[in-house]
ZAMARGU-4260 file (C-alpha; in steps of 0.2 Angstrom, whole numbers, plus 5000, padded with zeros to 4 digits):
<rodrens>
0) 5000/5000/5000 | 5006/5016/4995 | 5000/5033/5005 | 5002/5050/5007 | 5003/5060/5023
5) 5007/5075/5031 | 5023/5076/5040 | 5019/5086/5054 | 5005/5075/5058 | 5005/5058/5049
10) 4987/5062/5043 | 4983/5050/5028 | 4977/5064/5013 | 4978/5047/5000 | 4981/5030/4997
15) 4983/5017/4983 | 4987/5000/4982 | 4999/5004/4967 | 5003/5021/4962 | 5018/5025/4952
20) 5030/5034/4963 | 5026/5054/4963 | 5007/5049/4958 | 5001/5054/4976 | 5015/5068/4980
25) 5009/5078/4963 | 4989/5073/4968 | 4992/5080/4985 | 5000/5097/4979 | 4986/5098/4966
30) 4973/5096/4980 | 4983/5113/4989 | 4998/5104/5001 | 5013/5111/5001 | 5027/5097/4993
35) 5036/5101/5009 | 5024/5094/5023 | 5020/5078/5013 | 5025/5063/5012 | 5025/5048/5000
40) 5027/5029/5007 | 5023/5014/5006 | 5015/5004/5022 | 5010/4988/5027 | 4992/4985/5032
45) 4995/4986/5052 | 5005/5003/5048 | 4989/5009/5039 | 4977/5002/5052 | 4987/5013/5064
50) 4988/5029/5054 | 4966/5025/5051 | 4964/5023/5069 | 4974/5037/5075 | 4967/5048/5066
55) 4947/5044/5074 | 4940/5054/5085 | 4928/5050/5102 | 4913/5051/5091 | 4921/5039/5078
60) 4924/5027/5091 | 4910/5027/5101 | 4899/5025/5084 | 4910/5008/5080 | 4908/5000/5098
65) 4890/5005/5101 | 4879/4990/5104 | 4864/4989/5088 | 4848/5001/5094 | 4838/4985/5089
70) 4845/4978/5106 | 4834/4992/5114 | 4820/4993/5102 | 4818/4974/5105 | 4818/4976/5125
75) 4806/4991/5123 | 4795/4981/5112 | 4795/4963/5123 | 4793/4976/5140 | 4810/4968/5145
80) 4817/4981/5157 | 4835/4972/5161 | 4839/4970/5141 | 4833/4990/5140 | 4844/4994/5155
85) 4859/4984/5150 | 4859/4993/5133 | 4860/5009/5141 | 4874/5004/5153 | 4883/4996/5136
90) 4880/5016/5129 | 4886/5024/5146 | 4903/5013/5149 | 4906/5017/5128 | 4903/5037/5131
95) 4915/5036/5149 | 4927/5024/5138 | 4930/5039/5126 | 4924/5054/5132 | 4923/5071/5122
</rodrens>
């Protein structure tokens, strides 16, 4: 995997599983960077995983890990207050997992 990113703070700005070398620098500068603050590498799929995931905020991440609304809708529906009140602990441990 080839990528493009910002020196200053490894942001991903592009990525292509083949590019010929330059492809993303000249892309980039097109798009408004400056060819000094960026970057062209190529990464494995963990380094990549990395750059995605450090680049997610609290609302990114609390989206992911968030249990299905079905869960509650169903408990709601069936009148089953533990399944209602374990989704909204699952929700509130997520929100104090990463907080604004």
């Amino acid at each position: 995997m080839i990528v493009c990113i910002e020196k200053s703070t490894g942001k991903l700005i592009e990525m292509q599983s083949f590019a010929i070398k330059g492809t993303l620098i000249l892309n980039a500068v097109n798009a408004g960077y400056m060819k000094s603050e960026i970057e062209e590498k190529e990464i494995t799929e963990t380094e990549l995983q990395s750059i995605i995931n450090s680049s997610k905020n609290y609302a990114d991440r609390r989206r992911e890990e968030y249990p299905p609304i079905t869960d509650y809708i169903d408990g709601i529906i069936k009148g089953d207050a533990k399944q209602v009140q374990n989704y909204i602990d699952s929700c509130l441990s997520i929100k104090a997992k990463y907080p604004k």
